[in-house]
Legacy VTK file of the C-alpha trace (Angstrom):
# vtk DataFile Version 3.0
C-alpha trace
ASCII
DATASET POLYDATA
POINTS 296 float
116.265 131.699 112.564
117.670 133.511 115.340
114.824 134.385 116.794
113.394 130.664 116.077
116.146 129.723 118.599
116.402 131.985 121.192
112.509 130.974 121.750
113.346 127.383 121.651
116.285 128.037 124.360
113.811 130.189 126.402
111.024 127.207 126.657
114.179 124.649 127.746
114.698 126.755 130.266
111.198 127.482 131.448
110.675 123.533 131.217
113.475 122.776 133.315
112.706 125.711 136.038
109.068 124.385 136.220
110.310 120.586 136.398
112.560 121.867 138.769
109.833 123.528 140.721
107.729 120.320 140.820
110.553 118.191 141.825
111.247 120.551 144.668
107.141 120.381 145.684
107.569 116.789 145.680
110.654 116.967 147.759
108.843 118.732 150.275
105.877 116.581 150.447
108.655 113.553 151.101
109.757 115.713 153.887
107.726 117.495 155.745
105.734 114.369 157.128
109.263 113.216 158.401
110.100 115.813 159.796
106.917 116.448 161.659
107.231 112.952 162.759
111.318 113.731 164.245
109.956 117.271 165.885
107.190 115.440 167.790
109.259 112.634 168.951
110.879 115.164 171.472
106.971 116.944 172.248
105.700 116.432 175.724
102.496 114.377 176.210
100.838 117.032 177.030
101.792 118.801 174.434
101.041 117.042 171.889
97.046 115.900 173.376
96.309 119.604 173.511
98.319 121.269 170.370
98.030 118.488 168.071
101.447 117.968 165.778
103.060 121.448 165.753
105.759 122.533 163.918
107.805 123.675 166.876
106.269 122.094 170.050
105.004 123.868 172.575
107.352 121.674 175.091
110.248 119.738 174.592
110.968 116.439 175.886
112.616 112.490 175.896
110.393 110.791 178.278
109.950 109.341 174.355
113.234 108.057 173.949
113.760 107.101 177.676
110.491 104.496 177.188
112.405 102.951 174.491
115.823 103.267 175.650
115.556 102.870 180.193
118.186 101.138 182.191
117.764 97.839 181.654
115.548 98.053 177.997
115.451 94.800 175.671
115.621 97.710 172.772
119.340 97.363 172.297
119.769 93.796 172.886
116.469 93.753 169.885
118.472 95.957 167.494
121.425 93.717 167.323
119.111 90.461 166.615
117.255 92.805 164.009
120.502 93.570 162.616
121.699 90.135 162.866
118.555 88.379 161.124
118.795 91.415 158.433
122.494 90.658 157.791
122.463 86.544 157.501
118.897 86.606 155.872
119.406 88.935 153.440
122.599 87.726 152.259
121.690 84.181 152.205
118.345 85.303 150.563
120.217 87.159 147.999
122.131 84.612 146.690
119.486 82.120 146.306
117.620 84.258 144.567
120.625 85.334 141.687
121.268 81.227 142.305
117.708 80.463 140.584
117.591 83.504 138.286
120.845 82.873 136.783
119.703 79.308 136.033
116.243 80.329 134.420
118.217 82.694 132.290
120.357 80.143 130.885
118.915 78.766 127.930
120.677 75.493 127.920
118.699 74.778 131.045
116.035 71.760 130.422
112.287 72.305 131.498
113.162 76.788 132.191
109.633 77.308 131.263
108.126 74.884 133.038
110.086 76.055 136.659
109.341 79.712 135.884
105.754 78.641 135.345
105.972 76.697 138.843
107.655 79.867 140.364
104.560 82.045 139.012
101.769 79.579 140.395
103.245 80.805 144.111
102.343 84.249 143.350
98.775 83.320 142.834
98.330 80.524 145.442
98.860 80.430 148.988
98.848 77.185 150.580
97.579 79.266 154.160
99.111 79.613 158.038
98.151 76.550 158.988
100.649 74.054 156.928
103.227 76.972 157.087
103.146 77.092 161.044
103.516 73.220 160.923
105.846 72.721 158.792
108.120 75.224 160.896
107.589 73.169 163.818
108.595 70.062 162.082
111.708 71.642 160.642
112.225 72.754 164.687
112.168 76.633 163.219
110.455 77.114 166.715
111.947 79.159 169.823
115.279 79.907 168.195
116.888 82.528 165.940
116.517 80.262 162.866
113.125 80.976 163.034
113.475 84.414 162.497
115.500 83.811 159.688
114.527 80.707 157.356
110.618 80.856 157.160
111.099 84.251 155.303
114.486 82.921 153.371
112.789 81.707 150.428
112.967 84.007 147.626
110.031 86.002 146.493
109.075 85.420 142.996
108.817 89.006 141.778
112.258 89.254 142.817
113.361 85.891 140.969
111.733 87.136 137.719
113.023 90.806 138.411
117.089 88.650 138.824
116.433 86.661 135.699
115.109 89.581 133.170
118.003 90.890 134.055
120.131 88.387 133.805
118.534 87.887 130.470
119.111 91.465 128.730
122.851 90.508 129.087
124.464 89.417 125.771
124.448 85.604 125.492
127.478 85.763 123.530
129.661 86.520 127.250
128.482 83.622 128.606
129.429 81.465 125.562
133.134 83.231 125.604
133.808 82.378 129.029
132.757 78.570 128.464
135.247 78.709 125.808
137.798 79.587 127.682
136.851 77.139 130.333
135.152 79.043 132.960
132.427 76.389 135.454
129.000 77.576 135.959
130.351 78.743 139.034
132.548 81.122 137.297
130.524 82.624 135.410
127.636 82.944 137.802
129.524 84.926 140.245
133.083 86.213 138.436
131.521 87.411 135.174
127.668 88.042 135.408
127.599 88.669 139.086
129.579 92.289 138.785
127.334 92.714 136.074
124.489 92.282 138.164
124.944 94.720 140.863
121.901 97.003 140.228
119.415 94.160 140.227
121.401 92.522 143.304
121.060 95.875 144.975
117.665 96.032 144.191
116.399 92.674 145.452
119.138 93.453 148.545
116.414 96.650 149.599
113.845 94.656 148.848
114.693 91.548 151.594
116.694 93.850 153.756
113.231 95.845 154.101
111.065 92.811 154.955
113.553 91.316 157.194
113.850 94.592 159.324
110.264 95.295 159.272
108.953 91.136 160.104
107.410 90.575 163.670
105.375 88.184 162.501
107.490 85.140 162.772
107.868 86.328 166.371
104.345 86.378 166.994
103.988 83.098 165.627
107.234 81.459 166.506
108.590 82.567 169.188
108.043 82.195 173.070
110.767 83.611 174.265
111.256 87.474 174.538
114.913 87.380 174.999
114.905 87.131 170.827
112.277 89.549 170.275
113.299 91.602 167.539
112.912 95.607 167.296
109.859 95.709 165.657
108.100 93.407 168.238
110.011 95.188 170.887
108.808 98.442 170.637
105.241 96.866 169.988
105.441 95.310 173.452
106.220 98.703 174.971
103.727 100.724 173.289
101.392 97.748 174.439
102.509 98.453 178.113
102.243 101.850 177.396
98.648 102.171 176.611
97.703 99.901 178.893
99.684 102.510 181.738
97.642 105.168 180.438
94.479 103.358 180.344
94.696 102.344 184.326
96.174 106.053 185.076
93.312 108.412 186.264
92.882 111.569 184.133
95.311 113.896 186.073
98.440 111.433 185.552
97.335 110.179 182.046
98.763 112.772 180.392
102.070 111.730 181.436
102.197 108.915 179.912
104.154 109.356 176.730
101.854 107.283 174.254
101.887 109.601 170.932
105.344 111.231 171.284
106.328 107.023 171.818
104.893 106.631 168.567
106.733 108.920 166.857
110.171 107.640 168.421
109.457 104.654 167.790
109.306 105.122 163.704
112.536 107.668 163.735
114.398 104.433 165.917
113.121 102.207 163.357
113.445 103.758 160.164
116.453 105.447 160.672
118.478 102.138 159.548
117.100 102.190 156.289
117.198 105.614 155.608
120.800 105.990 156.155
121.019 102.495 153.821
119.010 103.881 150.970
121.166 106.607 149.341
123.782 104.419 148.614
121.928 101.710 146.669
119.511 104.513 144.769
121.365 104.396 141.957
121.924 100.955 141.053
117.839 100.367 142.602
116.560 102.433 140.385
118.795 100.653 136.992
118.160 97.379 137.981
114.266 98.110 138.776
113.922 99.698 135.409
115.859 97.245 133.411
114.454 94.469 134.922
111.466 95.136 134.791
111.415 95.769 130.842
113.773 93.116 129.822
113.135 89.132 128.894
LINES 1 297
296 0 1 2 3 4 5 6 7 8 9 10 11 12 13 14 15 16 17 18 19 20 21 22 23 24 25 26 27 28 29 30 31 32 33 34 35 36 37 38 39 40 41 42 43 44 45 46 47 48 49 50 51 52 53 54 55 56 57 58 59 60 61 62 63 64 65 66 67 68 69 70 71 72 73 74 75 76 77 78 79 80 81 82 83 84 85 86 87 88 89 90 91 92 93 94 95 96 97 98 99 100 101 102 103 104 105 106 107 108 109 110 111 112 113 114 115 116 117 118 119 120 121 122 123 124 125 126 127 128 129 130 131 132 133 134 135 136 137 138 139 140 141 142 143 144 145 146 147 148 149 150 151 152 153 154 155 156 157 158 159 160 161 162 163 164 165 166 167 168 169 170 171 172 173 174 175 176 177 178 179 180 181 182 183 184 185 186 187 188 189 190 191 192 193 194 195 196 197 198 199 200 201 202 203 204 205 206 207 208 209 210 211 212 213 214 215 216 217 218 219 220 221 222 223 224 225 226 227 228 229 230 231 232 233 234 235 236 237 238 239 240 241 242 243 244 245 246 247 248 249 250 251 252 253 254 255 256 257 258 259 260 261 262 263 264 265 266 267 268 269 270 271 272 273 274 275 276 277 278 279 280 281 282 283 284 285 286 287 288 289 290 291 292 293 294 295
């Protein structure tokens, strides 16, 4: 018997060193293309066009960083309507969404079915770029920081259905309770099942925080005006300029030009936002992904 266990406790622990092991390999794969991508962001041009990525670069520079970030540079300006658009839209967004799930979940709501059913239908049909390009102009969501906001507002339905399933695994019996004791729709939305919520509203919160931060196509599209360019279409602008510098350089000065390194700048200016954001909602995004997802 004793025996029996003591070989039981040694394949626990050889299970858990070699899951360790492969969590650890995994770890590193996560890593290593990151930090390759931070170490190059300081390379020289040149060293980059003749050593490739490197480890440790041959040369060290932030002619990178001083493309992005030169007297007079749009990039900060950019950053805080980025932030701005990510704030308002994803908070407005948010709501909405727990708004509509909340009532889908309720099954004293009329026709549920039926509006779920015309929530799905979006997923599979588009109506196209022309009508939505149209109807932004007629709503005036043209030229203005509204229209870097509202056209991508409207909740996705994935994360409608993901609120909802949610919403649904919750006892029905609190809801009844508080309309016992009085409690408004209201109430309970946001008193009693909101704080309930949290890991699917932190979930759907990465999820529009991530699109908003990453969109330069409503600029493209609605925008004329590059005093409310956002990051994204900032720094696309400047490697734009960039390139086309290089290109009308002759082949002695080319190399001067910092068009890779810029690259690489660019993503660790752009992703470092959401890196530093994404610790602190891991938790309740991975609950309210998994529960969501297998619920209703």
């Amino acid at each position: 018997m004793n025996a029996a266990r003591l070989g039981k406790k040694r394949g626990e622990q050889l299970s858990q060193v070699l899951m360790g092991l492969i969590l650890i390999l995994f770890a590193f794969c996560c890593l290593f293309p990151m930090y390759l991508v931070l170490i190059n962001s300081f390379a020289t041009e040149a060293s980059i066009l003749k050593n490739g990525y490197q480890l440790i670069p041959e040369q060290f520079s932030l002619e990178a960083y001083k493309s992005i970030f030169y007297a007079g540079s749009p990039t900060l300006k950019s950053y805080g309507i980025t932030i701005l658009i990510t704030v308002v839209g994803t908070a407005i967004a948010v709501v909405i969404t727990y708004m509509c799930g909340f009532s889908l979940a309720n099954e004293n709501l009329k026709y549920r079915n039926g509006f779920s059913l015309f929530f799905f239908i979006t997923t599979v049909f588009n109506s196209g770029l022309v009508p939505w390009y149209l109807i932004c102009r007629v709503l005036h969501l043209y030229n203005n920081i509204w229209a870097l906001i509202i056209p991508s507002l409207i909740f996705t339905p994935f994360n409608m259905f993901l609120t909802r399933n949610f919403i649904k695994g919750v006892p029905s019996s609190l809801m009844d309770s508080a309309r016992i004791d009085g409690a408004g729709e209201l109430t309970i939305a946001f008193r009693i099942y909101f704080p309930i919520c949290s890991p699917v509203i932190a979930t759907i919160t990465l999820f529009y925080a991530l699109g908003y931060w990453n969109n330069w196509f409503n600029a493209i599209m609605l925008l004329d005006s590059s005093e409310l360019y956002p990051l994204q279409m900032i720094l696309f602008k400047i490697q734009s300029d960039l390139s086309m510098l290089k290109d009308l350089t002759n082949v002695g000065l080319s190399n001067t030009v910092p068009t890779e390194s810029f690259k690489m700048a660019s993503a660790i200016v752009t992703i470092g936002p959401i890196v530093l954001l994404y610790p602190f909602l891991q938790r309740y995004f991975t609950e309210g992904l998994i529960i969501g997802a297998v619920k209703g």
